[in-house]
C-alpha positions in Angstrom: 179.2 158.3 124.2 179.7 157.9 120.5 182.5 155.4 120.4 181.0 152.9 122.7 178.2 152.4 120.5 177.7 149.0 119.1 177.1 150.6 115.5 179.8 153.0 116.1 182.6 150.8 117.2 181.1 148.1 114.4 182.1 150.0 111.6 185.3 151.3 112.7 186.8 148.0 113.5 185.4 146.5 110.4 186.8 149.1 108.0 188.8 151.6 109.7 192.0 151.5 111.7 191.1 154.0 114.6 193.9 156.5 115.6 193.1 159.5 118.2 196.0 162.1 118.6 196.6 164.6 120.9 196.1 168.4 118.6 199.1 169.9 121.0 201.1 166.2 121.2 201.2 166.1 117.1 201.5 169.5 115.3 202.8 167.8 111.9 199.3 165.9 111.8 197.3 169.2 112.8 199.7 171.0 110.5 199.2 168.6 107.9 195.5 168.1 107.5 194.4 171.5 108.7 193.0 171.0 111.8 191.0 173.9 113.1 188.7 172.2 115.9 187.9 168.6 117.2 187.1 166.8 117.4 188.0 166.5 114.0 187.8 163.0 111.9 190.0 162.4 108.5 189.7 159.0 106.8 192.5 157.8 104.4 193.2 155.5 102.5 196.5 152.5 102.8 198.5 155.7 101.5 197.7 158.1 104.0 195.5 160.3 101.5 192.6 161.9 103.1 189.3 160.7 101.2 187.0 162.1 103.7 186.8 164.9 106.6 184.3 165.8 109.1 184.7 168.3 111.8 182.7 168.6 114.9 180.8 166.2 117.3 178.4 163.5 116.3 176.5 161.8 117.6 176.3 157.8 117.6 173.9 157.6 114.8 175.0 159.8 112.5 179.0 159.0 113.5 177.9 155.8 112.0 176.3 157.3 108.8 179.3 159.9 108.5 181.7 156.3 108.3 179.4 154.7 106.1 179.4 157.5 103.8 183.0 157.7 103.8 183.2 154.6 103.3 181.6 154.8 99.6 183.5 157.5 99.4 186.8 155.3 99.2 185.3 152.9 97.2 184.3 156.1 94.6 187.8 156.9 94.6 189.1 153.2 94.0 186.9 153.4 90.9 184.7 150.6 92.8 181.5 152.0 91.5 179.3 149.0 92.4 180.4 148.8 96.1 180.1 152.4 96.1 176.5 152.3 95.3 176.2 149.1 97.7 177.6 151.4 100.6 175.3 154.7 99.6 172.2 152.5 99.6 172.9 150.9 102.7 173.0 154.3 104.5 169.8 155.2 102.6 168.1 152.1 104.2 169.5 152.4 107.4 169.5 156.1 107.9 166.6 157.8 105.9 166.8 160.5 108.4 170.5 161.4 109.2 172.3 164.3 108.2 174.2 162.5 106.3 171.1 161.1 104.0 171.5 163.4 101.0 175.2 163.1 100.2 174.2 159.5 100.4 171.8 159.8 97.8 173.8 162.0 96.0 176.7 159.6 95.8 174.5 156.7 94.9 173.0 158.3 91.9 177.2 159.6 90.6 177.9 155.7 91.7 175.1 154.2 89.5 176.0 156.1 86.8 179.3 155.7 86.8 179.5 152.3 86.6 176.2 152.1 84.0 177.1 155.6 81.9 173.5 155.9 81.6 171.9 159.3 82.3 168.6 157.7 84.0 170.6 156.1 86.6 171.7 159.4 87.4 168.2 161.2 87.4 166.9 158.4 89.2 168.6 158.5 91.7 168.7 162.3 92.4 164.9 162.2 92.1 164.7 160.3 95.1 167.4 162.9 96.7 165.0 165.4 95.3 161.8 163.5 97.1 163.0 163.4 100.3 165.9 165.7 100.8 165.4 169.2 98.5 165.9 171.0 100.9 169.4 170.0 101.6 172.7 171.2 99.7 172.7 168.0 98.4 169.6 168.5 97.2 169.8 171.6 96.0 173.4 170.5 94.0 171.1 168.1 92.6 167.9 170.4 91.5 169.0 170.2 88.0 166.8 167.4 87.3 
């Protein structure tokens, strides 16, 4: 259900390389990255370092938020604070209701001031985290402005 989805299989095959392993097939993978339940999605980076996990189902809309989020998340950790905040937004716009939302917002106020080192870019954008999403932990990480 969640693969077959135009939004879903867009994103993986523009950013991702896709690999599904069997949990009883591969016990130095489970071993290595903890695997507790599935399904059960790790994204790393050229080096095989984990920069984002999720565990449990999704479905396809917010499987597609979940990737785009990790997706800033890579760019975060590549110091790539611009496309970070590019990636964050996008989910914003495209997802104002997923799960997934918050740690967006989150992210794109870290990403804006990161790359600016200016303390409004920061409040800014956890005001609009604030706004619409308080009530997430996101939003509550963020209640300090």
């Amino acid at each position: 259900m969640t693969y077959p989805d135009l939004c879903v299989s867009a994103a993986l095959n523009e950013f991702f390389v896709p690999v599904q392993l069997n949990v009883d097939e591969a016990r130095e993978m489970v071993e290595k990255f903890g695997v507790i339940w599935t399904p059960n999605i790790n994204l790393l980076d050229s080096e095989g370092n984990l920069f984002y996990h999720v565990e449990g189902w999704l479905p396809p809309s917010e499987y597609a938020a979940m990737l785009m989020v990790g997706h800033g998340h890579h760019f975060l950790q590549q110091k790539s604070y611009a496309k970070a905040e590019e990636v964050f937004r996008t989910v914003w716009d495209k997802y104002p209701q997923s799960h997934f939302t918050p740690e967006a917002l989150y992210y794109l106020g870290v990403s804006k001031y990161l790359e600016s080192h200016k303390a409004k870019d920061l409040v800014e954008g956890w005001q609009v985290l604030q706004r619409y999403h308080s009530q997430s932990s996101w939003g509550i990480r963020s209640s300090i402005v």
